[in-house]
PDB file of N, CA, C and O in Angstrom:
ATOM      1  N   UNK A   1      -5.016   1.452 -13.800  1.00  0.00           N
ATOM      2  CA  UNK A   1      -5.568   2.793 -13.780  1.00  0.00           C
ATOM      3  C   UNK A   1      -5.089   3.566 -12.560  1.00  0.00           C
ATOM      4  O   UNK A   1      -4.813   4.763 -12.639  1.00  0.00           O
ATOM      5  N   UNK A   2      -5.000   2.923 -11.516  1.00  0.00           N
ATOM      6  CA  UNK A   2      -4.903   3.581  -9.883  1.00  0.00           C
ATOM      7  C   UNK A   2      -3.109   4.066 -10.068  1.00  0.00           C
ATOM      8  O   UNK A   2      -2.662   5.182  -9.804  1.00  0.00           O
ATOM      9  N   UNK A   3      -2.454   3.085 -10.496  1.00  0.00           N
ATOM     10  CA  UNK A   3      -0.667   3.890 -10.972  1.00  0.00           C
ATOM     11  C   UNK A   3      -0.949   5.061 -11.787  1.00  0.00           C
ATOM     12  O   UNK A   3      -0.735   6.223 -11.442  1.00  0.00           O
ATOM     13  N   UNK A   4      -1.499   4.633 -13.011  1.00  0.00           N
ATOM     14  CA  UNK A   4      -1.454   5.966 -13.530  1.00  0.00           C
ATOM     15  C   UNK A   4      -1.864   7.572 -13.085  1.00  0.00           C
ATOM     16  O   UNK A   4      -1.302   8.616 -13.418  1.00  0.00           O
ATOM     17  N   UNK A   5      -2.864   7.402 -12.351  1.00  0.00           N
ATOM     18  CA  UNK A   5      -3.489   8.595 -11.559  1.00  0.00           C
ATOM     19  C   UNK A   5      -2.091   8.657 -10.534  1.00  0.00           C
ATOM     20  O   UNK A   5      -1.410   9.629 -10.860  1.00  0.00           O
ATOM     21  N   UNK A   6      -1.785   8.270  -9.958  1.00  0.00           N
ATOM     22  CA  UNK A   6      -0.801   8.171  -8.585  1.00  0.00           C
ATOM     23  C   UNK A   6       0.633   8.828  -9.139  1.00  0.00           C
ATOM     24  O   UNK A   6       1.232   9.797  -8.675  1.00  0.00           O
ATOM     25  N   UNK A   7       1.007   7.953 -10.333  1.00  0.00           N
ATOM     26  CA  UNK A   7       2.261   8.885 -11.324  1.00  0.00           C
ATOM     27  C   UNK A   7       1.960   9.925 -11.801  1.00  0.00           C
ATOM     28  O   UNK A   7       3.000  10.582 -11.819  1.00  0.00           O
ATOM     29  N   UNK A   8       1.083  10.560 -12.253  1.00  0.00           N
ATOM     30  CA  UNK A   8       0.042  11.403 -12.408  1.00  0.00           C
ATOM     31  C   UNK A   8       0.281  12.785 -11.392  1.00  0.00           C
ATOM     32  O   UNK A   8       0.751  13.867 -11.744  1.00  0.00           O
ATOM     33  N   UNK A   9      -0.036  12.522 -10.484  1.00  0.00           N
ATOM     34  CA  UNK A   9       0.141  13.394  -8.604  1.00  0.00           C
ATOM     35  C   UNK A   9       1.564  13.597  -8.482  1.00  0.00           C
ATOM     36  O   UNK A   9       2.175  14.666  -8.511  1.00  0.00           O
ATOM     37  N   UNK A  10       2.102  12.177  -8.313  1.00  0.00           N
ATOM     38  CA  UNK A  10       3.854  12.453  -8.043  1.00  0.00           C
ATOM     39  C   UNK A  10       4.302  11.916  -9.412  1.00  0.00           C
ATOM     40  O   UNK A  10       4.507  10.817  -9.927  1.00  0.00           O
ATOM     41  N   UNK A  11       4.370  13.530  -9.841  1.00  0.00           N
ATOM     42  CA  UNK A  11       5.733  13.025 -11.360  1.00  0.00           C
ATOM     43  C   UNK A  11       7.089  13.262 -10.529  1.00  0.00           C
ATOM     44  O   UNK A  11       8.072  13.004 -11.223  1.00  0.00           O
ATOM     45  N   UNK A  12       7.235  13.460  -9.917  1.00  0.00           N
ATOM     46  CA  UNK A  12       8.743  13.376  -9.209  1.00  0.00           C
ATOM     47  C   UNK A  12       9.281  11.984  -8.199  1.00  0.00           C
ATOM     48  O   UNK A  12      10.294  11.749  -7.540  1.00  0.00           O
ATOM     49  N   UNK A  13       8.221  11.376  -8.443  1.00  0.00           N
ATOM     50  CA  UNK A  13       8.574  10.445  -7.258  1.00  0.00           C
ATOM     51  C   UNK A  13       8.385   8.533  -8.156  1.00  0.00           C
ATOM     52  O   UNK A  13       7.989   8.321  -9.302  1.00  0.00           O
ATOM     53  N   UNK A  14       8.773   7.624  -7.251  1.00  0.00           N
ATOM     54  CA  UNK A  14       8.855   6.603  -8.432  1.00  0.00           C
ATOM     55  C   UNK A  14       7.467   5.664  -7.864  1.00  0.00           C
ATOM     56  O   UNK A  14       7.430   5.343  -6.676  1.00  0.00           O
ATOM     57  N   UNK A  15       6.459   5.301  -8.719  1.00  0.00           N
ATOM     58  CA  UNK A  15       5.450   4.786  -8.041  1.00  0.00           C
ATOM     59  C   UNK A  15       5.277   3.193  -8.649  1.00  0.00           C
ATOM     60  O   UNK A  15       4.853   3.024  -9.792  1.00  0.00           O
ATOM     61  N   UNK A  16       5.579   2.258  -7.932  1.00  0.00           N
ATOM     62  CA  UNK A  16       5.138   0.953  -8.336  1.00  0.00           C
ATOM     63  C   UNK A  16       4.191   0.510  -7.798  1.00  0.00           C
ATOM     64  O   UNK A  16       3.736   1.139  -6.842  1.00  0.00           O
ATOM     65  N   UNK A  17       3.591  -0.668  -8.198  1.00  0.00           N
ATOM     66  CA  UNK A  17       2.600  -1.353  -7.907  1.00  0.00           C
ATOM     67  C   UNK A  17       3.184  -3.040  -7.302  1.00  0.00           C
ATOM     68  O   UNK A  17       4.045  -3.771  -7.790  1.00  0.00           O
ATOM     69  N   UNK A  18       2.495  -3.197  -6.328  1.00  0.00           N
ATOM     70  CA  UNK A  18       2.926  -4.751  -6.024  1.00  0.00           C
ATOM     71  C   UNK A  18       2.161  -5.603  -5.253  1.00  0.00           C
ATOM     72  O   UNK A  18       1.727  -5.189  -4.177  1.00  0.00           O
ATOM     73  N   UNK A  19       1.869  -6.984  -5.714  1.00  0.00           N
ATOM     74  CA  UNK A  19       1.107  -7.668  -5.081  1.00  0.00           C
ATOM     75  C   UNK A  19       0.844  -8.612  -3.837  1.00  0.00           C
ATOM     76  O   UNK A  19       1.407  -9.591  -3.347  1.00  0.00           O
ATOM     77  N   UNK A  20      -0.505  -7.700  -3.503  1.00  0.00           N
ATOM     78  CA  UNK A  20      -0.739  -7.991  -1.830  1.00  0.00           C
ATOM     79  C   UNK A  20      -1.719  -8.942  -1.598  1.00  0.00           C
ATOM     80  O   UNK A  20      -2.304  -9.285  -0.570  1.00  0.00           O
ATOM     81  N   UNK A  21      -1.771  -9.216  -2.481  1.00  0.00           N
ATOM     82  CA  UNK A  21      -3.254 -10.243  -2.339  1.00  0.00           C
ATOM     83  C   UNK A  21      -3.059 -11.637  -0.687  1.00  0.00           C
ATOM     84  O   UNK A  21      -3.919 -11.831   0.172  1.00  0.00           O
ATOM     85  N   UNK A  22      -1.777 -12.276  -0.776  1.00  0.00           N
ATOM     86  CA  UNK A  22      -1.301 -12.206   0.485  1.00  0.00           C
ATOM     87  C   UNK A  22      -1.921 -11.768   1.789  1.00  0.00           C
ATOM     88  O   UNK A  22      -2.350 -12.445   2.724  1.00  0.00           O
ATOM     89  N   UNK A  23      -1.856 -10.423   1.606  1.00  0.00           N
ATOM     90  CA  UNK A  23      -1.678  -9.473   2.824  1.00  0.00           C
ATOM     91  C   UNK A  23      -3.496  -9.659   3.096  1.00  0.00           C
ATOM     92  O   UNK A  23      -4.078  -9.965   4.136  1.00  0.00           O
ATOM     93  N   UNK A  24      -3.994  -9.379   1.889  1.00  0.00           N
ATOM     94  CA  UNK A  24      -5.559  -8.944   2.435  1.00  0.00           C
ATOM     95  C   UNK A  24      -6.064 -10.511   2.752  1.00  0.00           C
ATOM     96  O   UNK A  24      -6.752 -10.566   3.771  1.00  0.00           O
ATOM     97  N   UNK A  25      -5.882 -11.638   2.160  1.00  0.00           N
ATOM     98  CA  UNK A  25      -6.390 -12.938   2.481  1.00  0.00           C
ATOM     99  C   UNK A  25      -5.759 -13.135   4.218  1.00  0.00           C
ATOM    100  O   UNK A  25      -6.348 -14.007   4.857  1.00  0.00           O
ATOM    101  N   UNK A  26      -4.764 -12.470   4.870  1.00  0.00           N
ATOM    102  CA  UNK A  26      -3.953 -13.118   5.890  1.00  0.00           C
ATOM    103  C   UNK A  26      -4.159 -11.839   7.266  1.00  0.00           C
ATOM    104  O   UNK A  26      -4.255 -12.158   8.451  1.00  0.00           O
ATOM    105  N   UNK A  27      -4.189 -10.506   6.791  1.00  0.00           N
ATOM    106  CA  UNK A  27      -3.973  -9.553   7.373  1.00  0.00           C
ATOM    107  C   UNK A  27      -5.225  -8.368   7.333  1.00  0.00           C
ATOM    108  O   UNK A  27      -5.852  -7.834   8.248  1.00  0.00           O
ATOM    109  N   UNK A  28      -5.280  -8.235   6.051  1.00  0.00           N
ATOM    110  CA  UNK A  28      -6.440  -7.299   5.762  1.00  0.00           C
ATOM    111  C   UNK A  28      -5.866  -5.998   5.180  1.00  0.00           C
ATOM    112  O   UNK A  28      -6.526  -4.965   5.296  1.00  0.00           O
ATOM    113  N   UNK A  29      -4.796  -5.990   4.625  1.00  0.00           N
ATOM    114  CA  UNK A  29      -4.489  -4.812   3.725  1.00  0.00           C
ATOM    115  C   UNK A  29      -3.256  -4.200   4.513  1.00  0.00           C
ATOM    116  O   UNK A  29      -2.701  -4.763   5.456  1.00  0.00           O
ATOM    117  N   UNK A  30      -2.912  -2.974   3.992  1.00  0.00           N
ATOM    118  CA  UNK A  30      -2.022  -1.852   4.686  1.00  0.00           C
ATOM    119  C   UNK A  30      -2.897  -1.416   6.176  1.00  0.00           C
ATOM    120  O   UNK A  30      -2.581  -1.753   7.317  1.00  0.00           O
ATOM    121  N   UNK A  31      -3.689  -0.846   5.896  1.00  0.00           N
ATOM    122  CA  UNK A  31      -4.167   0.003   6.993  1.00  0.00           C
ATOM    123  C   UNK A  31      -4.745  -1.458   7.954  1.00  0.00           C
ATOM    124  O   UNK A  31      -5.854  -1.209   8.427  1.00  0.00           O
ATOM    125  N   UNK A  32      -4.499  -2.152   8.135  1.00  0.00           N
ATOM    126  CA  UNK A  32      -4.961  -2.989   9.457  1.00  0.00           C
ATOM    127  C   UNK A  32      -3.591  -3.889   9.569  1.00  0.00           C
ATOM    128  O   UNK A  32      -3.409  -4.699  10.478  1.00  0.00           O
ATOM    129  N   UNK A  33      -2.852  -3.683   8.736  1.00  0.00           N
ATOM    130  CA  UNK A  33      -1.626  -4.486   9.042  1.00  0.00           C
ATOM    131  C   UNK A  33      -0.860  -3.497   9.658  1.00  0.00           C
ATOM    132  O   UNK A  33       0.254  -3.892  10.001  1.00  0.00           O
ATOM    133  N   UNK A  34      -1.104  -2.394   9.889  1.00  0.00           N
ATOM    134  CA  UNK A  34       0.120  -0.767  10.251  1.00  0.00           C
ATOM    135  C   UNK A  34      -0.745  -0.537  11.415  1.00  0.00           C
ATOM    136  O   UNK A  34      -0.195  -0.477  12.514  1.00  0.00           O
ATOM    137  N   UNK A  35      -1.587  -0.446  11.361  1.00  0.00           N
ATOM    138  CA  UNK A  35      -2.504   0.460  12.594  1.00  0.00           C
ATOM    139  C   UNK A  35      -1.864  -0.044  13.941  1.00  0.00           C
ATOM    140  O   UNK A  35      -1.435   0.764  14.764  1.00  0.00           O
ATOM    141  N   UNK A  36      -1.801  -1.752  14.193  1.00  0.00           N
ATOM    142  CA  UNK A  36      -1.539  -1.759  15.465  1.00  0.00           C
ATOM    143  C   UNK A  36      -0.423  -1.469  15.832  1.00  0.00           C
ATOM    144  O   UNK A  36       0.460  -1.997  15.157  1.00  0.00           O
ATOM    145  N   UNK A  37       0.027  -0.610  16.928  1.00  0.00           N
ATOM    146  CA  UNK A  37       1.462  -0.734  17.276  1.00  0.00           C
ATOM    147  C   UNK A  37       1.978  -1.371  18.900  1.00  0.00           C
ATOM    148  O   UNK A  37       1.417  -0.996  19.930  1.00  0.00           O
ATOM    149  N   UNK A  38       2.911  -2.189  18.898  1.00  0.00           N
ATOM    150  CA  UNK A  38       2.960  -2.819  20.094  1.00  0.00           C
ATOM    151  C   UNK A  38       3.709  -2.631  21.123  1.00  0.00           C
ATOM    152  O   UNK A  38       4.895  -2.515  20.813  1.00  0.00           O
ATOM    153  N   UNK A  39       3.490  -2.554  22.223  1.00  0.00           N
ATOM    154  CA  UNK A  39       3.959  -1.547  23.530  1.00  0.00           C
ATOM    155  C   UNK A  39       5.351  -2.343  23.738  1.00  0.00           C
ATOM    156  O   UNK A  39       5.268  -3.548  23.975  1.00  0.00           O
ATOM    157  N   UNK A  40       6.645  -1.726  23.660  1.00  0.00           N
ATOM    158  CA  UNK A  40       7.551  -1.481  24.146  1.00  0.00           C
ATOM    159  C   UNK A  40       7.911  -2.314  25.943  1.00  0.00           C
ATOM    160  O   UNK A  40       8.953  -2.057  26.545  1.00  0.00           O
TER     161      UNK A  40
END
């Protein structure tokens, strides 16, 4: 359902779906895997 709404918004753009299940058992998703950034 969540692609279709999303292709939906951007008909110009190419929208896939892919699995993170991974990410949230190890990391906790996009937004807590991106947020930190590490000092240079």
């Amino acid at each position: 359902a969540a692609l279709s709404i999303l292709r939906t918004l951007f008909p110009n753009r190419r929208v896939i779906g892919i699995d993170s299940r991974e990410l949230i058992w190890g990391l906790g998703t996009f937004h807590c895997l991106t947020q930190q950034q590490p000092a240079v």
